[in-house]
N, C-alpha and C positions, 0 to 999 in steps of 0.2 A: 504494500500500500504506500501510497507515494500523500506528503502532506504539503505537496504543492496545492495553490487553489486553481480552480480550473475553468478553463474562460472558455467559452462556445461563441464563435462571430457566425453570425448570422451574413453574409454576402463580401465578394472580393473586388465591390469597386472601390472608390477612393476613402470612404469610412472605415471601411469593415479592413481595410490593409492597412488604414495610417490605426488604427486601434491595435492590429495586430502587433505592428511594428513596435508602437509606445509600449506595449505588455514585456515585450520580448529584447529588447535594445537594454545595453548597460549592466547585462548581469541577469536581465529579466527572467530567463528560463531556469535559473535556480528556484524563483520564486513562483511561475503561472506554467500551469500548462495548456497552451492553446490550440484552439482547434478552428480555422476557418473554413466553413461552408460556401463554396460557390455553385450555383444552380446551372448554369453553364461553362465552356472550356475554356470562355478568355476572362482575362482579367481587366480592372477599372472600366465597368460597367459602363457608362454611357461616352467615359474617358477613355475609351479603349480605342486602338490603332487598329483600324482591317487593313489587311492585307489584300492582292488582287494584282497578279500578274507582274510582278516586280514594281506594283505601285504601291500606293497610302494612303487612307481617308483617316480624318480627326472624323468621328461622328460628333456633330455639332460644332464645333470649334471649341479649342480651349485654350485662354491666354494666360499665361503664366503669370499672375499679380496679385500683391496681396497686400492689406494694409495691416495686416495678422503680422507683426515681425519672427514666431514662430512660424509660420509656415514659409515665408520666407527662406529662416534659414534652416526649415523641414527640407525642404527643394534641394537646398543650395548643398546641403550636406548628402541628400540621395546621388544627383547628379550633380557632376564637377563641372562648374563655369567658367570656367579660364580651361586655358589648350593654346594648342595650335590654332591657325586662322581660319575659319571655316570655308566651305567651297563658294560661298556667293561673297565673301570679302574677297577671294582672290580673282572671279568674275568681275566686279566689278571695281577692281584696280586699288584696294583698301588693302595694299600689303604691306606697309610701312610696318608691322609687326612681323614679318617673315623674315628668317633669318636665315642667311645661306645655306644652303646643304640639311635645311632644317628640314621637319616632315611635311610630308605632299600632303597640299590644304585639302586634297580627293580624300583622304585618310584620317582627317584631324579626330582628336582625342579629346574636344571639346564637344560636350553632350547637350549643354542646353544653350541655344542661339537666343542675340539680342536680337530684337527681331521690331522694326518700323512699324506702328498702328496706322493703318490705311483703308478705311471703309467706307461706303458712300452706299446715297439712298439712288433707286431708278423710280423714277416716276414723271409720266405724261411723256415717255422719251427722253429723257433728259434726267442728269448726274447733278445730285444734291449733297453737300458734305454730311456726314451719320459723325456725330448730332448733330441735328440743324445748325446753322451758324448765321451768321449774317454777314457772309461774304460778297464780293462783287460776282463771285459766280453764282452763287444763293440768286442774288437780287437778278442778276443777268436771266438767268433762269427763269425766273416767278414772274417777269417782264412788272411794268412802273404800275398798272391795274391792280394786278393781283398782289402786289406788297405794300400798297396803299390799302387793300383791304385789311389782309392779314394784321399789319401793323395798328387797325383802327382797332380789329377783334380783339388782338391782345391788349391793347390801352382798357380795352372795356370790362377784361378778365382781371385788369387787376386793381379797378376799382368796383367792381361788382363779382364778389365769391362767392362759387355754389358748393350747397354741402359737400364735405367729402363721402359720402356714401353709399359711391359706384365710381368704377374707372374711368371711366367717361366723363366727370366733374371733375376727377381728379387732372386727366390733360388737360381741360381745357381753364382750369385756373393757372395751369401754367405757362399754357400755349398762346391762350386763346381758339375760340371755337372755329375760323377757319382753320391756322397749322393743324388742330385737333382732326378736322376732318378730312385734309388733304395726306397726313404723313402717319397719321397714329389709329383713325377709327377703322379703315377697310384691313388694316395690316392685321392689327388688333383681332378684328374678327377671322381672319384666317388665319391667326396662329391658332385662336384657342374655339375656333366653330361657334362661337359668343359674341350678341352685341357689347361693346366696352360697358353699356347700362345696365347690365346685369350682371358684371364681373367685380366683386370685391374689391376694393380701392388698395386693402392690403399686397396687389399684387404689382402695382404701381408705385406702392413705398418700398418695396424690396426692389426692384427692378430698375426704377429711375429715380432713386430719392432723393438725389441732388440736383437732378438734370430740368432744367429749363430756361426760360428768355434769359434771366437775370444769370444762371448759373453759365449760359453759351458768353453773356457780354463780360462776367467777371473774369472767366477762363480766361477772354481773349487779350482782354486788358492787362492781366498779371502775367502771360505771355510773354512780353514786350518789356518789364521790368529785370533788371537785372539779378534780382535776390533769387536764387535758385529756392524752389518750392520740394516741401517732401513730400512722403503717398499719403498722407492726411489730409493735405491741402487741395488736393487732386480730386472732384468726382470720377468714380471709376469707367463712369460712359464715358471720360473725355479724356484719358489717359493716351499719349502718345508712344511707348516705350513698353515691350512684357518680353520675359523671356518664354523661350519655347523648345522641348527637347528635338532634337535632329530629326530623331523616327515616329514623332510623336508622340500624346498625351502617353500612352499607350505602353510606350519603352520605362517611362517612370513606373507603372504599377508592374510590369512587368519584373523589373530591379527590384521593388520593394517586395515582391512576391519570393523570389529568389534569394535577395537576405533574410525575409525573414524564415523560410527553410529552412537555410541553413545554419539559422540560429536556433531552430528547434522546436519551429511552429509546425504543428499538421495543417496542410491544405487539399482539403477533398474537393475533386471536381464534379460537376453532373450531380451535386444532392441540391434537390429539393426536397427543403424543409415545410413539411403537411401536418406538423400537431405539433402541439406545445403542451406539456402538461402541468399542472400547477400542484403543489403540494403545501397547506399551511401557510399559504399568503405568497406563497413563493411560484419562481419555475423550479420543475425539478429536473424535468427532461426535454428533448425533444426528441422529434422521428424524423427522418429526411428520407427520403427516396431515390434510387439512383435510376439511372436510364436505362436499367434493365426490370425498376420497378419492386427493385428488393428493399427491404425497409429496416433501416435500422434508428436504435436508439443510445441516445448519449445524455448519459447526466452529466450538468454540469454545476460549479458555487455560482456562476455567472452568466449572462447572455448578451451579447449585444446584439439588436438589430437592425438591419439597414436593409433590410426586406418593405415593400411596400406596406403602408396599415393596412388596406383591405385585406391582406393574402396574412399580416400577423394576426389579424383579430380572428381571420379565417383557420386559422391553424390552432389559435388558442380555444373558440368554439371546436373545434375538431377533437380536442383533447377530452379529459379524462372530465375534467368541468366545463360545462360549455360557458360562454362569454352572455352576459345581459343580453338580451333582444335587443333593447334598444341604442347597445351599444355596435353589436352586428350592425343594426340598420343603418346605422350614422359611415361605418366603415365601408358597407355596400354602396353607399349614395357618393362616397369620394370622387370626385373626377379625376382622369389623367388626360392627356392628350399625347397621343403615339408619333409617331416620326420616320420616314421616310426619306432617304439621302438616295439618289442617280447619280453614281460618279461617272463623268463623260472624259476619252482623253481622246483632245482633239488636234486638227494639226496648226490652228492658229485662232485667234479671236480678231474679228472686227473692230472690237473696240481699242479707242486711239488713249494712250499715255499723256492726257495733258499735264501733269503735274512735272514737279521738277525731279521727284524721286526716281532714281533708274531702277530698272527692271532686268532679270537674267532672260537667257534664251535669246534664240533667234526669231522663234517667232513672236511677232507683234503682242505683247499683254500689258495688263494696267497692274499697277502697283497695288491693288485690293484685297486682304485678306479675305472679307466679305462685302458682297453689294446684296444689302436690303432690298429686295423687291415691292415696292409700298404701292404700286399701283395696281387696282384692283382687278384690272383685265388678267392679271396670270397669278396660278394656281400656286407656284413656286414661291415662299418664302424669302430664300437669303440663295446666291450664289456661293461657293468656297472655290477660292482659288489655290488650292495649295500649293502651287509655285512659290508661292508669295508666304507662306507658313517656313515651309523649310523645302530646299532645294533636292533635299533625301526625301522625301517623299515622292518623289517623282522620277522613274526609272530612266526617263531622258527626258534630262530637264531643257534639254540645250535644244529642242528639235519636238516639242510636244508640250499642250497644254492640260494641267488635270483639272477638272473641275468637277466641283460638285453640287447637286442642284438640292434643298432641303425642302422638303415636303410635310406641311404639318396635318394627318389626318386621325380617324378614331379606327385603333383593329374591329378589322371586319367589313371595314365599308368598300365602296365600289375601288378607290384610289389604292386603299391596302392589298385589295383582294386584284388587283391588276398581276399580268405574270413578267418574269422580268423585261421580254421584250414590249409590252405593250404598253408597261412603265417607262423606258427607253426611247419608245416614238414619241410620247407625249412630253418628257424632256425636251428630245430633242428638236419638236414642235414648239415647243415655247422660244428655246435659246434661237431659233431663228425669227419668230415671229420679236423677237426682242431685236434682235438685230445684233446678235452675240457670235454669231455662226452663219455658214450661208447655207446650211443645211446636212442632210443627212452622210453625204459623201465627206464631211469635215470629219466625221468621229471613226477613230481607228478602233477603242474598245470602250466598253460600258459594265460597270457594277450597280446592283440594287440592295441597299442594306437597309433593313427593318427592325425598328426597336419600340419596344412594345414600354408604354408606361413610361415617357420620356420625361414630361414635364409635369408635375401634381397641378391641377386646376382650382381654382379660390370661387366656386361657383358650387351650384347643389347644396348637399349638407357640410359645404366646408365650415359654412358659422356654426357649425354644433361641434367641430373639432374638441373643442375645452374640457366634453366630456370623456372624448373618447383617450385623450391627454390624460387626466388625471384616474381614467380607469388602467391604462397601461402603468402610469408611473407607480399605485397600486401595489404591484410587482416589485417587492425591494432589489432584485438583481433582475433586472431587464430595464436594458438601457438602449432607448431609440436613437441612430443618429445617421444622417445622411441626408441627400433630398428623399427620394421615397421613404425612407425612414421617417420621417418626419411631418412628410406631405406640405414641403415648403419647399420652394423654388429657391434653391441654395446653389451659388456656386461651385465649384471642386473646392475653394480654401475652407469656406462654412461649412460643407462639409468634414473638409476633414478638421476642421477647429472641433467641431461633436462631437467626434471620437476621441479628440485631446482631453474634450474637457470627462465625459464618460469616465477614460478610463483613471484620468483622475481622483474622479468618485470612490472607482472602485480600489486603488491603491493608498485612499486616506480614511475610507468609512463614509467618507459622507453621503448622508440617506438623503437629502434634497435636491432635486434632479433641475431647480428650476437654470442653474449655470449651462445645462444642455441644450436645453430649449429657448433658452435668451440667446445664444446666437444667432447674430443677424438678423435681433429686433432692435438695433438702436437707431435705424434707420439712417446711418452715415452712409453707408456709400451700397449701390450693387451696378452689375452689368446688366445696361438692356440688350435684350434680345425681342 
């Protein structure tokens, strides 16, 4: 009998691995014995790197930034930031660090790239800076009508405020109600299949808490001063600078997966976990399932989960005591919204580089890691251009463009249930009706990747959340933390900030879980998407 205490993680993307990590780092495995559960075969869940033909897709994008100075120097200390020069410094003519006879920048040893913030919105045909700005291309754009309005909507948003109530009040006390309806309500509604006036305002104080008129003109203005600014000074939608692993999100969870191995963690893959049992106010067990359908059980003193709530409340009804009805019913009504990514690699783009920033490759591409799709006419959310993420992801960067096109729909529906070439056509019918491509003959290959339960949604029984919170917290060792964990629209760093603070808990006693669940209510900064 071993009187280690023994900790069960509940999933292996960026919570369930940075918890693993913290348990096991320092000495840790004299002290826990851990056991991480993954449902599937890759790791960092929606942070995960696919793979596809000697190429790379980020599912969803992820930029390396954090105003957490632990997770920071979490990162910094997983992957090494200094190296050799990377292969797009020496593309493009940045080798004043290279030193003779030194190592080939195609091979560098440097893992996580700086990497230039570069995003813009499309709409009406036409390139708008993501966030808005109120530039001379801004206004060039919007032509002297349409920013003569805009400009009266906003004056009148900010001497007449509507409740905060719905998202929808929420833009346009910042926007004003045309930007509101020209850049934020049709997007809005395609991301989340919701008018903005029925969606939770909570989802708008996560997402752009800092971002608006006043916060675009303070940016632009403190820009132009000489006092260098830190990342607290910074809203995180208008951040110009993140770092970015070479192979992607992907390569990080991968590495943390692999030290923590071999520092003495169990990671089982292909279990799904299907009951939770409860004993004396407690968990005692669980059961997972592997992909052959055989069922085992694991006790453990601990659990952390980063499993979505419906599927933990569902598993804890499964068990040995079922869960409240009415706290089922609260976790059944949750919403998510699923996700769809067409990676296209094609052999050049139509669109023109006007910016001053250079670009790799031969063929013609813009400096974009993402271009927001805000115009209502196409289906497609956000383009990724991963050229422009990291030069490794892309099998010939010199000679091919990868992109990829995100799609926000719910599993099941016509869009999900499309097959991958018919997903494909319709891709590739947009990027030409955009005027991205000249059509089908541009695209050499195509990947379609589907991820189920992407984003938690702030709509349905999400205002009943509180109870279904305090009935899990309940549970002296079960510990939520993640985005699905949580069913909050967390970044990668709040996420993994909730496994910091978690297993905190669980290595001092303390029994109040509220330090888990306050991240990323203070409402300082997040990334819109």
């Amino acid at each position: 009998m071993s009187d280690k205490e023994t900790v069960v993680i509940i999933g292996g993307g960026p919570a369930g691995l940075t918890a693993a990590w913290e348990l096991i780092k320092d000495g840790g495995a004299d002290k826990y014995d851990v056991t991480v559960l993954e449902e599937s075969q890759e790791f960092g869940g929606i942070a995960r790197t696919v793979k596809h033909d000697g190429n790379r897709m980020d599912i969803g994008g992820h930029r390396f930034f954090s105003k957490d100075e632990r997770i920071m120097r979490w990162w910094e200390d997983t992957l090494p930031l200094q190296g050799a020069p990377s292969y797009d410094d020496k593309k493009l003519g940045r080798t004043h660090d290279l030193e003779p006879g030194g190592p080939d920048p195609e091979k560098t040893d440097k893992v996580m790239l700086k990497r230039h913030r570069v995003s813009r919105i499309f709409w009406n045909k036409h390139f708008f800076d993501y966030p808005i700005s109120l530039s001379m291309n801004t206004l060039k754009a919007m032509g002297p009508k349409l920013t003569v309005v805009a400009g009266c909507s906003y004056l009148k948003s900010v001497f007449h405020k509507l409740p905060e109530d719905n998202l929808e009040n929420f833009y346009i006390n910042r926007f004003g109600r045309k930007l509101y309806s020209m850049f934020f309500e049709g997007y809005t509604e395609k991301l989340w299949g919701r008018h903005p006036s029925v969606i939770s305002a909570d989802w708008g104080s996560q997402r752009v808490k800092g971002l608006s008129i006043m916060g675009v003109l303070k940016n632009a203005f403190q820009k132009v001063l000489p006092k260098k600014r830190n990342a607290e000074e910074v809203e995180t939608s208008l951040i110009e600078e993140f770092w970015y692993p070479k192979l992607g999100p992907g390569q990080l969870w991968e590495t943390v997966a692999k030290n923590a191995e071999d520092a003495g963690v169990t990671i089982i893959k292909g279990a799904k976990v299907v009951e939770l049992n409860e004993r004396d106010g407690a968990i005692a067990s669980l059961v997972y399932e592997d992909e052959h359908g055989v069922r085992t059980t694991l006790e453990a003193d601990d659990f952390i989960s980063s499993m979505p709530i419906k599927d933990l409340v569902e598993a804890i009804d499964n068990g040995a005591k079922p869960a409240p009805k009415d706290i089922v019913r609260v976790a059944e009504g949750l919403p998510y919204r699923d996700f769809v990514t067409v990676g296209l690699l094609v052999k050049h783009l139509k669109l023109k580089n006007t910016t001053d920033i250079p670009t790799l490759g031969n063929p013609p591409i813009v400096p974009d890691c993402w271009i927001y799709v805000q115009d209502p006419g196409y289906k497609v959310g956000r383009l990724q251009i991963f050229n422009n993420w990291s030069p490794y992801l892309v099998k010939d960067v010199d000679d091919t463009v990868w992109i990829g096109l995100e799609y926000f729909c719910e599993e099941g529906d016509d869009f999900w249930n499309m097959t991958d070439d018919e997903a494909t056509r319709f891709a590739i019918s947009e990027l030409t009706r955009m005027g991205v491509i000249n059509g089908t003959h541009e695209v050499l290959d195509s990947h379609r990747e589907r991820v189920k339960k992407a984003y938690p949604a702030y709509f349905d029984t999400y205002d009943e959340m509180p109870s279904v919170i305090d009935y899990l917290d309940s549970f002296g060792n079960l510990y939520c933390v993640g985005r699905n964990g949580q069913h909050r629209y967390n970044n990668m760093d709040h996420s993994m900030a909730t496994a910091i603070e978690a297993v905190g808990n669980i290595k001092t006693g303390k029994a109040s879980k509220e330090n888990i669940w306050s991240v990323n209510t203070d409402k300082s900064y997040h990334e819109a998407k």
